[in-house]
Structures are given as structure tokens and as C-alpha cells.
TIGU-746006 format. One record per atom (N, C-alpha, C): residue number from 1; residue in three letters; atom name; x, y, z. Coordinates in steps of 0.05 Angstrom, whole numbers, padded with zeros to 5 digits. Layout:
R seq type atom     xx     yy     zz
R NUM  Ala   CA      X      Y      Z
...
//
This chain:
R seq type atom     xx     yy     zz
R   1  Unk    N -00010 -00281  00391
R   1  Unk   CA  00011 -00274  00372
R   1  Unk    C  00001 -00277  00343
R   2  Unk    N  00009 -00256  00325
R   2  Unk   CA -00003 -00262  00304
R   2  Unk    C  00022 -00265  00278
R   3  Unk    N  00018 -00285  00258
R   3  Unk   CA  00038 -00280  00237
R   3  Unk    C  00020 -00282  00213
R   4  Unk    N  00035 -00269  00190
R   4  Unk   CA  00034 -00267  00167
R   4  Unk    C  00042 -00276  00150
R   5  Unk    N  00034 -00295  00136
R   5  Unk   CA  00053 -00317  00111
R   5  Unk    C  00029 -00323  00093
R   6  Unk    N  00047 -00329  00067
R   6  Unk   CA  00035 -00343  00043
R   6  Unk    C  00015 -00362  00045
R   7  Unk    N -00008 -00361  00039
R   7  Unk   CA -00032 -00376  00030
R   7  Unk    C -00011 -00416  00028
R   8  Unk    N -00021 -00430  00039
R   8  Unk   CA -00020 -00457  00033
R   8  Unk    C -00045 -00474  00028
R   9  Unk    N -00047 -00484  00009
R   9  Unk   CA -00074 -00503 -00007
R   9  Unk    C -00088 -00510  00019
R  10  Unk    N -00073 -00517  00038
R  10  Unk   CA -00094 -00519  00062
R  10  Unk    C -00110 -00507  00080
R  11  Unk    N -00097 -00478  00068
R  11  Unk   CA -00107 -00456  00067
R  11  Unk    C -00137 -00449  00067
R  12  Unk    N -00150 -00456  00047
R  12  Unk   CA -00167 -00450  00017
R  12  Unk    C -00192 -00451  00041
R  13  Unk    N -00203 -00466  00057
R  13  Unk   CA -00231 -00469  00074
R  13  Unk    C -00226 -00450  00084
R  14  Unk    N -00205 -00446  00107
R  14  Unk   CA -00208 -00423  00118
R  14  Unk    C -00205 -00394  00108
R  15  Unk    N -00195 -00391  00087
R  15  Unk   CA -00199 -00370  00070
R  15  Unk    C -00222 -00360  00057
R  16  Unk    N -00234 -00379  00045
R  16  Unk   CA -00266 -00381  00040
R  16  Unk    C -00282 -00361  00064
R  17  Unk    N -00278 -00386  00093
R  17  Unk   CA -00290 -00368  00115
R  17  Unk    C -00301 -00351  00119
R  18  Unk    N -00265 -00331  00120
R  18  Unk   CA -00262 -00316  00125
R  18  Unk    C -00270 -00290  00115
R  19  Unk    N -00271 -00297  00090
R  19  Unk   CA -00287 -00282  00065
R  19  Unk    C -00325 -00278  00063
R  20  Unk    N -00333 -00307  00072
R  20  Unk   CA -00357 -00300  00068
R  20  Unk    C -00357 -00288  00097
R  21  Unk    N -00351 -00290  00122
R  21  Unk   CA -00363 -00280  00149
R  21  Unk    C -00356 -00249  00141
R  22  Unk    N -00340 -00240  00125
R  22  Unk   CA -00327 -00211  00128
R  22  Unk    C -00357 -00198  00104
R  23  Unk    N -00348 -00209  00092
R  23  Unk   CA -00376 -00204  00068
R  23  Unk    C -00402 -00205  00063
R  24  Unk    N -00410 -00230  00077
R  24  Unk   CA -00440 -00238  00075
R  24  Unk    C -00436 -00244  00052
R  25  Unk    N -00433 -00259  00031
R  25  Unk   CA -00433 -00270  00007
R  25  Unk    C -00414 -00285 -00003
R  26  Unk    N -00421 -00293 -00025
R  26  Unk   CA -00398 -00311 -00049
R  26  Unk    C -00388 -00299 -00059
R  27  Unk    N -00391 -00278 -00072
R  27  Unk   CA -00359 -00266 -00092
R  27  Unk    C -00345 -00266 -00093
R  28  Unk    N -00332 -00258 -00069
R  28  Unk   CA -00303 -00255 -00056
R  28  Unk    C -00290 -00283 -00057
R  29  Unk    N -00310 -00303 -00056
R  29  Unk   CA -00299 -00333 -00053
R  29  Unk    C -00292 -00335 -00084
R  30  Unk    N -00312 -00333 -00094
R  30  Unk   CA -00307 -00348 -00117
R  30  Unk    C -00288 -00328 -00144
R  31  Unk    N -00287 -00304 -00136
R  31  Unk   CA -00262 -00293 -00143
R  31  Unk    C -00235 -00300 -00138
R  32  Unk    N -00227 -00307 -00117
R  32  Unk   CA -00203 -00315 -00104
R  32  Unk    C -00194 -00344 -00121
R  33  Unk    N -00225 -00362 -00111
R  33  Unk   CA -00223 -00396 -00124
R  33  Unk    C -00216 -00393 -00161
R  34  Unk    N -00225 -00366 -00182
R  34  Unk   CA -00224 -00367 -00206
R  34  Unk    C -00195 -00348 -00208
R  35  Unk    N -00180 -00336 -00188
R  35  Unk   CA -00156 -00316 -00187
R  35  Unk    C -00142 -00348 -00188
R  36  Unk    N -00140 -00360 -00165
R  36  Unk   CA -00117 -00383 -00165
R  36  Unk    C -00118 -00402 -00188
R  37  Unk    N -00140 -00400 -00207
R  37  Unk   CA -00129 -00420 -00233
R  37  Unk    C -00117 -00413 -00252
R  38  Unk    N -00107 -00384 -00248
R  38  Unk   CA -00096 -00365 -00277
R  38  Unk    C -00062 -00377 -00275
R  39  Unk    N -00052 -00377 -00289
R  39  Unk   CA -00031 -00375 -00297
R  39  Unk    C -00012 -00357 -00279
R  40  Unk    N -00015 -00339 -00279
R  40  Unk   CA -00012 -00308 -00259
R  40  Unk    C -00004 -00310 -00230
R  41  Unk    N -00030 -00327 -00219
R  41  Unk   CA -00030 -00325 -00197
R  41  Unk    C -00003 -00332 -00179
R  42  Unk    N  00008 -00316 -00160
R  42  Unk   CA  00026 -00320 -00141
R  42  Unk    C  00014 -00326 -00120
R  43  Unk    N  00017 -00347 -00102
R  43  Unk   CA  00016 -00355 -00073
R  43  Unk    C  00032 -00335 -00053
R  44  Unk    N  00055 -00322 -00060
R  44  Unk   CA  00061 -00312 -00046
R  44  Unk    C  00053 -00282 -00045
R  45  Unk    N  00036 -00278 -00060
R  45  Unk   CA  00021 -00249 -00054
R  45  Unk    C -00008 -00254 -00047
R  46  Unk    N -00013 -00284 -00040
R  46  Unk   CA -00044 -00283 -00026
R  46  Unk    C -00035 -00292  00004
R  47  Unk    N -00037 -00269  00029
R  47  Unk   CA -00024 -00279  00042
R  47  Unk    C -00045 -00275  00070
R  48  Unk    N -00039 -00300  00085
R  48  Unk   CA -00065 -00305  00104
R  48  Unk    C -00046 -00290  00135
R  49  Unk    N -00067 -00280  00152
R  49  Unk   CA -00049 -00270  00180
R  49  Unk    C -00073 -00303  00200
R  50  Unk    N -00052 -00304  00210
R  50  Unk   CA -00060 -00334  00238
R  50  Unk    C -00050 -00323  00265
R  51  Unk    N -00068 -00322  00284
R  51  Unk   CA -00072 -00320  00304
R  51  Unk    C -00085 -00345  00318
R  52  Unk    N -00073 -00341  00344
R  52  Unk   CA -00073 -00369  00368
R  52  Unk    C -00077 -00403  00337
R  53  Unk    N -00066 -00394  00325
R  53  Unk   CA -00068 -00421  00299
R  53  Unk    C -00094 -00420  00282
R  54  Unk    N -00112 -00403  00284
R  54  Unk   CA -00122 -00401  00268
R  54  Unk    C -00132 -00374  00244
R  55  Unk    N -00136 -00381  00218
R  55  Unk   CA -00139 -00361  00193
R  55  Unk    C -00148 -00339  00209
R  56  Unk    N -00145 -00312  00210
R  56  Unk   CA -00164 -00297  00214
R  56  Unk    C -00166 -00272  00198
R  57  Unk    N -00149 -00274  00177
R  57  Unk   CA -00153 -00253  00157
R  57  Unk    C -00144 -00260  00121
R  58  Unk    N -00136 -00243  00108
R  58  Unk   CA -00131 -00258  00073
R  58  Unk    C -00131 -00235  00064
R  59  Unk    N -00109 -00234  00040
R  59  Unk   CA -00104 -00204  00031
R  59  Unk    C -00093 -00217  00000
R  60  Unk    N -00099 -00210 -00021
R  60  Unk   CA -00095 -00226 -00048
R  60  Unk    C -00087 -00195 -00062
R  61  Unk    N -00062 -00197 -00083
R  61  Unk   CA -00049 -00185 -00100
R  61  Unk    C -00050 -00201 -00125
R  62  Unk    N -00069 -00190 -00144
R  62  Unk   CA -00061 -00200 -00174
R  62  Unk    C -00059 -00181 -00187
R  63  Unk    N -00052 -00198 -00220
R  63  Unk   CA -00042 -00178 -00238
R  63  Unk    C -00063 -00164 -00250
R  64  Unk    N -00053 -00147 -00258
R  64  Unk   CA -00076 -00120 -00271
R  64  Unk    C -00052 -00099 -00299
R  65  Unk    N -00071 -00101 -00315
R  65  Unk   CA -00050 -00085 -00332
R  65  Unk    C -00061 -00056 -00335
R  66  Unk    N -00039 -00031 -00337
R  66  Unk   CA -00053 -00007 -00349
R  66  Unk    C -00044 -00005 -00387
R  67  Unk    N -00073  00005 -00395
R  67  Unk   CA -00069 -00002 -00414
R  67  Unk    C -00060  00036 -00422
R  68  Unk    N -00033  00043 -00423
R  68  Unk   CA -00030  00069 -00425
R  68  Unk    C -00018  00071 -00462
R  69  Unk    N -00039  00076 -00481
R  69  Unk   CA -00028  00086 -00506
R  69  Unk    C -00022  00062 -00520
R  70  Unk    N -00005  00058 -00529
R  70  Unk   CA  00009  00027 -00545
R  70  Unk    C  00016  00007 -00533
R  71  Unk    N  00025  00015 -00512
R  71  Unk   CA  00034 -00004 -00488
R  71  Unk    C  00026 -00008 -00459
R  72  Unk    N  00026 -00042 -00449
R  72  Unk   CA  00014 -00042 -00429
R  72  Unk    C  00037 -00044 -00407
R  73  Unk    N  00026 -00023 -00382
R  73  Unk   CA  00044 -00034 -00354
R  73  Unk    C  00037 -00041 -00335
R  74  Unk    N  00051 -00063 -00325
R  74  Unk   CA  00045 -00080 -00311
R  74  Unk    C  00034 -00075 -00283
R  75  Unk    N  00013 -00085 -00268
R  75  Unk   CA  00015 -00076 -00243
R  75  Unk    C -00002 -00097 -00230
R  76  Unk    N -00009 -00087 -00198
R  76  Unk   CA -00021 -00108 -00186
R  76  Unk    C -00051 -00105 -00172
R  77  Unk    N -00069 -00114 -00169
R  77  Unk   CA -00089 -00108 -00160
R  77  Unk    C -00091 -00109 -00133
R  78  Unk    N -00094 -00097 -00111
R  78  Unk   CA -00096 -00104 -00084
R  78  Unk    C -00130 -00121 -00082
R  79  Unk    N -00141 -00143 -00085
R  79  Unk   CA -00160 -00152 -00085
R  79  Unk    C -00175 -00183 -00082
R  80  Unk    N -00181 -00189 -00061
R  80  Unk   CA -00206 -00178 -00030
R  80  Unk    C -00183 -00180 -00015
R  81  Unk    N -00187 -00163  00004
R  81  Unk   CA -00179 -00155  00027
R  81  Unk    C -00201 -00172  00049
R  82  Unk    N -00192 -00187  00076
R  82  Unk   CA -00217 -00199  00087
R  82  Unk    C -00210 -00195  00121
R  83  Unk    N -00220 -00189  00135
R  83  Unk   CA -00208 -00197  00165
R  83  Unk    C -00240 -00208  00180
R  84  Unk    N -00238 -00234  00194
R  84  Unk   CA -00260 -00247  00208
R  84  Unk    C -00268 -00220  00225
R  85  Unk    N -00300 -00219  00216
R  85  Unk   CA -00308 -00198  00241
R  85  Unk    C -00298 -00194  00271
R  86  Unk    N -00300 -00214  00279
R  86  Unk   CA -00285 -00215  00307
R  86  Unk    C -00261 -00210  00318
R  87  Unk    N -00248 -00206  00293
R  87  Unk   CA -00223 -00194  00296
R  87  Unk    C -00206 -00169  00289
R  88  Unk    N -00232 -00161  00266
R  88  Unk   CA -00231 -00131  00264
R  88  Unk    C -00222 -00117  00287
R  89  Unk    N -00212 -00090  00272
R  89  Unk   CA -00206 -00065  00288
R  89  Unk    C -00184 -00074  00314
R  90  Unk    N -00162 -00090  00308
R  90  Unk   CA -00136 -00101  00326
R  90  Unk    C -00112 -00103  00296
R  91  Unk    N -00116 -00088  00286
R  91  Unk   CA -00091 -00077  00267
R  91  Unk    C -00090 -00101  00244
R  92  Unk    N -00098 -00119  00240
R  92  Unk   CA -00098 -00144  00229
R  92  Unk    C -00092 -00133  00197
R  93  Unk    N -00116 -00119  00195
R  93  Unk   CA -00119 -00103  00166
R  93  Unk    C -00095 -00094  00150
R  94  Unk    N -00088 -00081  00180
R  94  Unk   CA -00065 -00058  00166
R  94  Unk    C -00036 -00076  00165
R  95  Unk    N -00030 -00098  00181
R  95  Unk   CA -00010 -00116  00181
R  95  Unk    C -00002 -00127  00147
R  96  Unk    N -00036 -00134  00144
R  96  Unk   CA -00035 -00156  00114
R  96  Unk    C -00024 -00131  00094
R  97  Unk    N -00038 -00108  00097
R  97  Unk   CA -00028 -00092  00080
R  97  Unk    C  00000 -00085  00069
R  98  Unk    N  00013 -00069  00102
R  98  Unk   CA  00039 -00072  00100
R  98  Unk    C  00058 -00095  00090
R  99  Unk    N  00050 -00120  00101
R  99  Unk   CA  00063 -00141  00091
R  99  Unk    C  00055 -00146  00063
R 100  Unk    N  00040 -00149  00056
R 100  Unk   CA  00024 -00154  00029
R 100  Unk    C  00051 -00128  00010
R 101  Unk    N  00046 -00106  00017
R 101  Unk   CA  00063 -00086  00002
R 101  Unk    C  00102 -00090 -00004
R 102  Unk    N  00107 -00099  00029
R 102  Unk   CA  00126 -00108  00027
R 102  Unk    C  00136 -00135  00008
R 103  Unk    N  00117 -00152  00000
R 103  Unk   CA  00128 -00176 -00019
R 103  Unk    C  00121 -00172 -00042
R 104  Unk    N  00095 -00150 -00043
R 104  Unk   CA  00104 -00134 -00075
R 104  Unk    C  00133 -00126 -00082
R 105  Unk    N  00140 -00105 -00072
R 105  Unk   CA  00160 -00095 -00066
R 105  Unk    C  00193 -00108 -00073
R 106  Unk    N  00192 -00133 -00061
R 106  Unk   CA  00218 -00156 -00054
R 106  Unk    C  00206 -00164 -00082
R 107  Unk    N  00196 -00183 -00086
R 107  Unk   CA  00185 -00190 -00118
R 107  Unk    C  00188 -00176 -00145
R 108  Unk    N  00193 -00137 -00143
R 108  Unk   CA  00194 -00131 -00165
R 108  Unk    C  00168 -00122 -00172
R 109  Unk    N  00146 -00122 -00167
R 109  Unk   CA  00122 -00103 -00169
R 109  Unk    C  00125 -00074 -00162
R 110  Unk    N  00117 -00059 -00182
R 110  Unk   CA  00117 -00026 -00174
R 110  Unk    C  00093 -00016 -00180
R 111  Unk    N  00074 -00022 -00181
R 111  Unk   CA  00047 -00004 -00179
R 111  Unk    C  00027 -00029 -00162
R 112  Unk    N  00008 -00022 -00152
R 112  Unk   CA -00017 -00030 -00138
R 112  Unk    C -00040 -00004 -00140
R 113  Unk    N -00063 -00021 -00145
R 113  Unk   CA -00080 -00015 -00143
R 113  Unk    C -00105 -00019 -00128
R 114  Unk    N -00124 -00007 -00119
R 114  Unk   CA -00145 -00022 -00096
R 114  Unk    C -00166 -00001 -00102
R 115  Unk    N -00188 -00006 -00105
R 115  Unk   CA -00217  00000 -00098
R 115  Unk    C -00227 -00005 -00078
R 116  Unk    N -00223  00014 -00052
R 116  Unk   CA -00228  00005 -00021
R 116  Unk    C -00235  00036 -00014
R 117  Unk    N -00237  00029  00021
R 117  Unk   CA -00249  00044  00034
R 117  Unk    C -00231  00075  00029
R 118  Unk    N -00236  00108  00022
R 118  Unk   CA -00211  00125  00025
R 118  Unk    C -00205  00135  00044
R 119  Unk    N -00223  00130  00064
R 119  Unk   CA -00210  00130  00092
R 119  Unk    C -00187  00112  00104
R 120  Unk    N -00179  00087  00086
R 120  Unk   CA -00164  00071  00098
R 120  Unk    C -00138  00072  00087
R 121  Unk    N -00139  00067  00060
R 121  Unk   CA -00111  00061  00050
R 121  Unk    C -00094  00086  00045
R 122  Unk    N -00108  00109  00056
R 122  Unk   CA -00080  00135  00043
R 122  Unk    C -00059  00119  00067
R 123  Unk    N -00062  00118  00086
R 123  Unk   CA -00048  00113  00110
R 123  Unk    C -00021  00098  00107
R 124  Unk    N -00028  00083  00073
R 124  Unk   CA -00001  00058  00067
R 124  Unk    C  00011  00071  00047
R 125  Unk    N  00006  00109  00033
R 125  Unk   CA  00017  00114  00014
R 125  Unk    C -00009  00116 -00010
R 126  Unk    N -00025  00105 -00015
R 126  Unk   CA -00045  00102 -00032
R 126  Unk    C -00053  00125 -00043
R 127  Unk    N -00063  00138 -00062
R 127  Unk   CA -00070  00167 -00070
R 127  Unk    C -00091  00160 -00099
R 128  Unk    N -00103  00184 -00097
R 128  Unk   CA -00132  00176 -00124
R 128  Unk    C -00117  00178 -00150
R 129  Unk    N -00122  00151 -00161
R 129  Unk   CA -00113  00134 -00187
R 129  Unk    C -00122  00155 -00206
R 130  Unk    N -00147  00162 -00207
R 130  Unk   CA -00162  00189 -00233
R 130  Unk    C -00133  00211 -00232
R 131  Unk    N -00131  00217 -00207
R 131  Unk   CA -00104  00244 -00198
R 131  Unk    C -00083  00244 -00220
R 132  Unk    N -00075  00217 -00222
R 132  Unk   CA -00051  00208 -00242
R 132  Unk    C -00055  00197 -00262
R 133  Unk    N -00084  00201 -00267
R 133  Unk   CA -00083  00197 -00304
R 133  Unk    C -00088  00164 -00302
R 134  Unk    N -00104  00150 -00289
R 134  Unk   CA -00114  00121 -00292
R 134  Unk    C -00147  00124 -00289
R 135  Unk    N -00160  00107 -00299
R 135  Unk   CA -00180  00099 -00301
R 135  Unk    C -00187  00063 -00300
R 136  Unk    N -00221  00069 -00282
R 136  Unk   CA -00226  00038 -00273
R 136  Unk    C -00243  00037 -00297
R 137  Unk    N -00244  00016 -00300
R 137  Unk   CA -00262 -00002 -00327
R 137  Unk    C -00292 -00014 -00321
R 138  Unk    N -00304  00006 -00288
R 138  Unk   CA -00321 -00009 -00281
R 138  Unk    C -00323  00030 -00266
R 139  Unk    N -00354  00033 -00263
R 139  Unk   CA -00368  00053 -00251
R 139  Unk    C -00354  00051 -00214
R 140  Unk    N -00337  00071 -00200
R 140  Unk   CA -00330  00071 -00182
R 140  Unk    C -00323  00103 -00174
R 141  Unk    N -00337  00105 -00148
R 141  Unk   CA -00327  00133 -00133
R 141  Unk    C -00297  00140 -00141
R 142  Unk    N -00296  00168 -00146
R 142  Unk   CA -00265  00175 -00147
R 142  Unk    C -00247  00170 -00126
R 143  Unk    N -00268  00177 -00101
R 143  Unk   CA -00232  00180 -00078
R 143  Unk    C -00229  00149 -00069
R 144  Unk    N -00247  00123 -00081
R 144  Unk   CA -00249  00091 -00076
R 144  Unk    C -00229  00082 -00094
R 145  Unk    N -00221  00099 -00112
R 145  Unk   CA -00199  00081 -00138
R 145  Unk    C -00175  00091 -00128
R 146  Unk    N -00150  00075 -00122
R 146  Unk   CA -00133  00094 -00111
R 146  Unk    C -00105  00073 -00124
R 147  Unk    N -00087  00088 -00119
R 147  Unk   CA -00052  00073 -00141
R 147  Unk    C -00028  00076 -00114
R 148  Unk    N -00012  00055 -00106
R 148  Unk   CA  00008  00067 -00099
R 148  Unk    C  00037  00051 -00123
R 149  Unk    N  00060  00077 -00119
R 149  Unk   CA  00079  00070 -00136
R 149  Unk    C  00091  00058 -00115
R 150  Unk    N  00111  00030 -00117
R 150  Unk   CA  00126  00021 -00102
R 150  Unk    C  00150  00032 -00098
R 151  Unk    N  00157  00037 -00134
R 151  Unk   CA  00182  00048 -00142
R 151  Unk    C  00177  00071 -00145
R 152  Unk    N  00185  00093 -00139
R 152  Unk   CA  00179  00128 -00140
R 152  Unk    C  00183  00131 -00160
R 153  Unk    N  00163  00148 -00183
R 153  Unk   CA  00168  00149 -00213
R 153  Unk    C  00162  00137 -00228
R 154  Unk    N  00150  00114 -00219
R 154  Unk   CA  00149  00088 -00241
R 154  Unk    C  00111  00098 -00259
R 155  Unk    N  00087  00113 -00249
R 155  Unk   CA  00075  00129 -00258
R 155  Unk    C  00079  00145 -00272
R 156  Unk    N  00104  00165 -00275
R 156  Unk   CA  00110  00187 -00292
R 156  Unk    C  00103  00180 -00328
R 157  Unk    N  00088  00196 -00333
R 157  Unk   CA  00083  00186 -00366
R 157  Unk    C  00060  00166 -00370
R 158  Unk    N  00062  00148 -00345
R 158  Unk   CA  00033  00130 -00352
R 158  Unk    C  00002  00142 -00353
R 159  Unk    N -00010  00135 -00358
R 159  Unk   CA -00040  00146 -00357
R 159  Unk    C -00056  00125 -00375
R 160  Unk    N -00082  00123 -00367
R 160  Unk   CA -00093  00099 -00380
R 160  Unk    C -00119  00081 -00364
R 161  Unk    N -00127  00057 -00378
R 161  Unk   CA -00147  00045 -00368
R 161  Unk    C -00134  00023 -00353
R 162  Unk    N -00136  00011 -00330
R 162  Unk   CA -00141 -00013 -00317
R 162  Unk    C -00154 -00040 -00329
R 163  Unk    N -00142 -00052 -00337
R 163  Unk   CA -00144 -00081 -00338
R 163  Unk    C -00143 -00092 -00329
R 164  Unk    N -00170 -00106 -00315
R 164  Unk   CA -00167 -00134 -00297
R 164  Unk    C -00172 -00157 -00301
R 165  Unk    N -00164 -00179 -00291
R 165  Unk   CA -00178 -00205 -00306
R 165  Unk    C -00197 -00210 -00306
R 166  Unk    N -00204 -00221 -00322
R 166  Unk   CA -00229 -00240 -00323
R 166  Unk    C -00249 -00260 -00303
R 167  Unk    N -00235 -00262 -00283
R 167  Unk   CA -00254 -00261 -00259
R 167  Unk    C -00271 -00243 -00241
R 168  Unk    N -00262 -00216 -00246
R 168  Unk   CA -00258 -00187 -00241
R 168  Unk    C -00287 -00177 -00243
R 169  Unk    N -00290 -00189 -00273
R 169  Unk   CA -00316 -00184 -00282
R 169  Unk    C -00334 -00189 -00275
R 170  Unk    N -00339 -00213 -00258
R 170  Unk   CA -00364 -00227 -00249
R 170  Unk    C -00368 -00222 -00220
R 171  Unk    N -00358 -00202 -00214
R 171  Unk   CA -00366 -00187 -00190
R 171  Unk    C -00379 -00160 -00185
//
């Protein structure tokens, strides 16, 4: 049986894990470890899926601003996405997603963004960010940058650069 809930500090090893076995590396770790000391950060949008009791995936939402003209709007980053190799390809992925979208959603977030696979995320709504007048702040394939609106409309009139934090960078 598998569930989906909010990251708890006890969390944090097995999330690490989970990250380097999915990755082969530190980034992802130490992105996540420099995401949780911002100000920003919500627990309830870094949210782990547990099976038979243990971590086996991690899906993190932070903030990201577009910087469209004079003003910035607010949005969220879909970023790292992780599922333990071993458990790949049993829907895990797509769970954190949906759920992950859903407490955007309940929270009052209306845009997300993700630099991922574009074979994967049209599936949740996702569509190319360049399409609607956004731009990444970092060299990335077109159909890899992608936006969904939570709220229908909430894009109209925006266009602009992506702002991400400052941990963002060192990846």
C-alpha cells in the first residue's frame, strides 16, 4: 500500500537516499538541504510517497517568480522529482505528481513549472512554457521547459523570465 504525505524532519535521510540512488549524485541532495532553509520553503509541498513503511519517492514544489514587465508573478517550481530505482515504473511518479498538484492547488498556487522529461508531464496538463511567452534563465531544450496553470487564465497577459532561487543556481 502506498501513501502520500508531507515531508517530516525525519524524513530528510531517507529523502537524501532516495535522491542520490535515483540520480547518482549530490545535487539533488543538496538542493533540497539549501530549498528547506529559505524562508519560502513549505513542508507541505515537499511531499514523500511510503510504501510497506518505507521512503520510496520525493517530489518538492518551490517558489519561482515570473518576472513579466514591472511586475513579478508568483509561481512554483516543480523541483527534484525522485522515485528509488526499484520502484520505478509502478505509478509512484505519477501519484507524487498528481498529489503534489493537488496541494498546490488547495494552498492557492496557480502556476507550476518543471524542466523534466516531455514525454512525461503533458499527461498532468503541462504544455511548453516558450508556447506562452516564458523563458528559463538557464540553457534548456524547448519541449523540457514546460508551465501548467492551476487556475485557467491565470497566464493570460503574462510572459517573461523565470526566477529561481538561489540554490537553483548551483546545479
Amino acid at each position: 500500500m502506498r501513501l502520500i504525505r508531507p515531508e517530516e524532519t525525519r524524513d530528510h535521510d531517507a529523502i537524501s537516499r532516495v535522491h542520490r540512488a535515483a540520480f547518482g549524485q549530490e545535487s539533488e541532495v543538496k538542493l533540497i538541504i539549501e530549498l528547506r532553509k529559505s524562508k519560502d520553503f513549505s513542508p507541505e509541498l515537499s511531499l514523500v510517497a511510503v510504501m510497506d513503511g518505507e521512503i520510496v519517492g520525493h517530489i518538492l514544489f518551490s517558489p519561482v517568480m515570473i518576472q513579466s514587465g514591472k511586475r513579478s508573478v508568483h509561481a512554483l517550481a516543480l523541483a527534484p522529482m525522485a522515485v528509488q530505482p526499484e520502484s520505478q515504473k509502478q505509478g509512484i511518479g505519477s501519484q507524487l505528481v498528481e498529489k503534489g498538484l493537488e496541494c498546490c492547488r488547495r494552498l492557492g498556487h496557480q502556476i507550476v513549472i518543471v524542466v523534466g522529461h516531455p514525454e512525461y508531464y503533458p499527461r498532468f496538463g503541462f504544455s511548453a512554457a516558450r508556447a506562452r511567452g516564458l523563458e528559463a534563465p538557464f540553457p534548456v531544450p524547448e519541449e523540457a521547459f514546460m508551465v501548467i496553470e492551476l487556475t485557467q487564465g491565470v497566464l493570460d497577459g503574462v510572459s517573461g523570465m523565470v526566477v529561481y532561487p538561489a540554490p537553483f543556481k548551483e546545479i
